[in-house]
C-alpha positions in Angstrom: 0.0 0.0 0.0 1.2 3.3 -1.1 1.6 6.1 1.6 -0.6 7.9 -0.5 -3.3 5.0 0.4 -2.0 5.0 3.5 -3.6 8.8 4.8 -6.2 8.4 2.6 -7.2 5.6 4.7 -6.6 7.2 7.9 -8.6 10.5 6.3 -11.9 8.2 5.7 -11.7 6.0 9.0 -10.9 9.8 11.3 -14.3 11.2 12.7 -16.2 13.3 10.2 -15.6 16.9 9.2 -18.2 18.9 9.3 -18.3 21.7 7.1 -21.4 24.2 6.7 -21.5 26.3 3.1 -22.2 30.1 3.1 -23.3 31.8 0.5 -20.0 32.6 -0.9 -20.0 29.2 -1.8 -22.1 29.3 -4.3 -21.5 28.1 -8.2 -17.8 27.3 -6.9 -16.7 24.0 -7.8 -17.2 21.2 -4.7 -13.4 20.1 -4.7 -12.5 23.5 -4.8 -14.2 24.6 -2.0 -13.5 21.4 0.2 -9.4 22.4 -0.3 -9.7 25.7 0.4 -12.1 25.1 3.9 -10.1 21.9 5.1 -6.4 24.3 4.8 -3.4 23.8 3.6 -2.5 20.3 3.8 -5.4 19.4 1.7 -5.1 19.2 -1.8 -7.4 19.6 -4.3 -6.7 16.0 -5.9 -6.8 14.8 -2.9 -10.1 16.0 -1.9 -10.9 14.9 -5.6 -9.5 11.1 -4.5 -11.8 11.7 -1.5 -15.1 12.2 -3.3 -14.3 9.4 -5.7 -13.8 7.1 -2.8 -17.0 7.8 -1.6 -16.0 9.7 1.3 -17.5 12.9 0.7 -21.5 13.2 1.9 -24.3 16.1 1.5 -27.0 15.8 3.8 -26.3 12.6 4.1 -25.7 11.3 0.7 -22.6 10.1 -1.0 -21.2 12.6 -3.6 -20.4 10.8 -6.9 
């Protein structure tokens, strides 16, 4: 397993983030937004691999 796989892992098994949209979030691209409201150490292909993995919800329901 890669180290990549590795925190990716970790990331989806760690208690959930909670993140409430404003306004200003609006017509902004998901993965966009997710990078630039979790900081710094998250990229925005990682957030990508995130949401592909299934570990990215809205109200409750897997993003695809």
């Amino acid at each position: 397993m890669s180290a990549h796989s590795e925190e990716t892992r970790q990331f989806i098994e760690a208690e959930p983030t909670v993140l409430e949209a404003g306004t200003d979030a609006a017509g902004q691209r998901l993965d966009q937004w997710l990078a630039a409201s979790l900081g710094p150490d998250m990229s925005r292909s990682r957030v990508q691999m995130l949401i592909k993995q299934g570990a990215v919800t809205i109200d409750g329901k897997r993003v695809d």
